[in-house]
Rosetta silent file (secondary structure, phi, psi, omega in degrees, C-alpha in Angstrom):
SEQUENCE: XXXXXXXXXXXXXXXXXXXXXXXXXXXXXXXXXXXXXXXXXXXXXXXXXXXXXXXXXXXXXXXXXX
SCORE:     score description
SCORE:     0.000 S_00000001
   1 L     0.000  128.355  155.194   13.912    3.682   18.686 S_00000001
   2 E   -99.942  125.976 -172.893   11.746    2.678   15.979 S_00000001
   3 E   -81.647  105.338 -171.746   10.949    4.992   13.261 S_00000001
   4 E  -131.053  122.540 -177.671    7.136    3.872   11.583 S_00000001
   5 E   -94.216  131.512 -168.977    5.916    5.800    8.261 S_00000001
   6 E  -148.781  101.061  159.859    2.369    4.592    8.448 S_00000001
   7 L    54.282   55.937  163.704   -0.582    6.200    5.989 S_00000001
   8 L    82.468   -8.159  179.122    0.804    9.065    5.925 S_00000001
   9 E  -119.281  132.133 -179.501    2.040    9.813    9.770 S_00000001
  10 E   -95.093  137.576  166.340    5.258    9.168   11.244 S_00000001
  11 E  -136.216  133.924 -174.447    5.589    7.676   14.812 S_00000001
  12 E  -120.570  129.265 -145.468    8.496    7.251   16.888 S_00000001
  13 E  -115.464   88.787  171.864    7.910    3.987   19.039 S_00000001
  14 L   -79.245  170.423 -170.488   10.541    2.799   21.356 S_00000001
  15 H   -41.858  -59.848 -168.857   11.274   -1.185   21.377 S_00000001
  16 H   -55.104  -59.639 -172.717    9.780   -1.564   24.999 S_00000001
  17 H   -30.297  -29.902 -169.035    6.562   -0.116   23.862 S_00000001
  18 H  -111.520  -24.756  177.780    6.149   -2.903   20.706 S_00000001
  19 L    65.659   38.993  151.759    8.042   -5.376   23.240 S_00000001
  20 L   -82.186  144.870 -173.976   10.834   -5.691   19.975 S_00000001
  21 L  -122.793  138.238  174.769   14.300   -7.726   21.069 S_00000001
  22 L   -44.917  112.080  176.525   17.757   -7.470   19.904 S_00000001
  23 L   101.150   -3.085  173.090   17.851  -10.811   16.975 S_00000001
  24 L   -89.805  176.302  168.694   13.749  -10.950   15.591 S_00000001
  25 L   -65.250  178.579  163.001   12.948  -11.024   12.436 S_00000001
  26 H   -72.762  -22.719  137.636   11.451   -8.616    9.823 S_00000001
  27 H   -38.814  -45.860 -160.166    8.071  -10.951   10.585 S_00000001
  28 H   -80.222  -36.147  174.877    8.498  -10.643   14.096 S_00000001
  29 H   -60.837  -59.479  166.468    8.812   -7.124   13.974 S_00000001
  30 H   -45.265  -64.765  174.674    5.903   -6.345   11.511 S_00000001
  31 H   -30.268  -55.643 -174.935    3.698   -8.626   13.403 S_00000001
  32 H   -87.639  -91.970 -130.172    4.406   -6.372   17.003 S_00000001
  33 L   -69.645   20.919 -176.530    4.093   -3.126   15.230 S_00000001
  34 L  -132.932   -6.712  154.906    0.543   -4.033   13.394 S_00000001
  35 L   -80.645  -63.254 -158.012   -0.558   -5.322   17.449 S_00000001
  36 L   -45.844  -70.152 -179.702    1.013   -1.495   18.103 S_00000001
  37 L   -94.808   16.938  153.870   -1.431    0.077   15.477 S_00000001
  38 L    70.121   63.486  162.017   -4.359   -2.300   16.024 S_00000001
  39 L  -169.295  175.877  178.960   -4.828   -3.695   12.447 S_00000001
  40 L   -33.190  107.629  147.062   -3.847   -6.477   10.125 S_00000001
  41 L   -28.268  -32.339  162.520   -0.323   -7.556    9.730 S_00000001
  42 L   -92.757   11.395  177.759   -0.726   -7.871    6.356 S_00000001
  43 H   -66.741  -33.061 -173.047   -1.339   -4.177    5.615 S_00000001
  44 H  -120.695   74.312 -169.313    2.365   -4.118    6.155 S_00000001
  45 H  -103.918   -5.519  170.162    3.922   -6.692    4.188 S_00000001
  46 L   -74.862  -23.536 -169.700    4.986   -4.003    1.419 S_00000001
  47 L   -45.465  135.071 -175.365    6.713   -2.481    4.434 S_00000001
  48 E  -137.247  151.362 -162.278   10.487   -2.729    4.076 S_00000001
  49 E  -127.266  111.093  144.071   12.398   -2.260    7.897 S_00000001
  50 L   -58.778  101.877  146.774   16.160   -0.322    7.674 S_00000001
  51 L  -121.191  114.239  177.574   18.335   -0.765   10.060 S_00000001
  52 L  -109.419  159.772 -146.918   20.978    1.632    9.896 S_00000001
  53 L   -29.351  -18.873 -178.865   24.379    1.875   12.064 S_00000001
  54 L   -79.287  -18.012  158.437   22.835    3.928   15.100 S_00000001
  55 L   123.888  -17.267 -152.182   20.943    0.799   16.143 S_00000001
  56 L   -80.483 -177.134 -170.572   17.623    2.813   15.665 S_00000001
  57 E  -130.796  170.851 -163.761   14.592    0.486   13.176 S_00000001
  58 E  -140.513  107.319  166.696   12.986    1.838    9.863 S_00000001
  59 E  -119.073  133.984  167.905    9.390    0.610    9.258 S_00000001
  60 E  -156.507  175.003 -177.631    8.656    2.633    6.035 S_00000001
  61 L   -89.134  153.940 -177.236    6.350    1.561    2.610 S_00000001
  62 L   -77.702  137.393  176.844    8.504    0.400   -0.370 S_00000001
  63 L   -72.958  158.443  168.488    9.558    2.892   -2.672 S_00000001
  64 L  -142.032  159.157 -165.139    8.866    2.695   -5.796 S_00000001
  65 L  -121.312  131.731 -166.472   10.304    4.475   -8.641 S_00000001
  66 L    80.861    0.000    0.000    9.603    5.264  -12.493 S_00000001
């Protein structure tokens, strides 16, 4: 499952839907999920992608703090 905080809306995407595979990159990823939400890849190059131990993806904006 991929998890995508996007402008303010959360969407939960599985991999076949974005056609992501086990081994791309954090490019490769961004790249299918900005063909997913029909706009520019580079809207999400602040985007930082989590993957934590259940296997599941993170697309979320970076925090920032202070």
């Amino acid at each position: 499952m991929v998890h995508l905080r996007f402008e303010g809306r959360s969407y939960d995407i599985t991999e076949e839907q974005v056609k992501i595979t086990a081994g791309m990159n954090d490019q490769q990823i961004k790249q299918k999920l900005a063909q997913y939400l029909d706009i520019h890849e580079s809207r999400l190059l602040d985007y930082v992608i989590d993957r934590p131990n259940s296997g599941d993806l993170i697309l979320r904006p970076e925090a920032v703090y202070g």
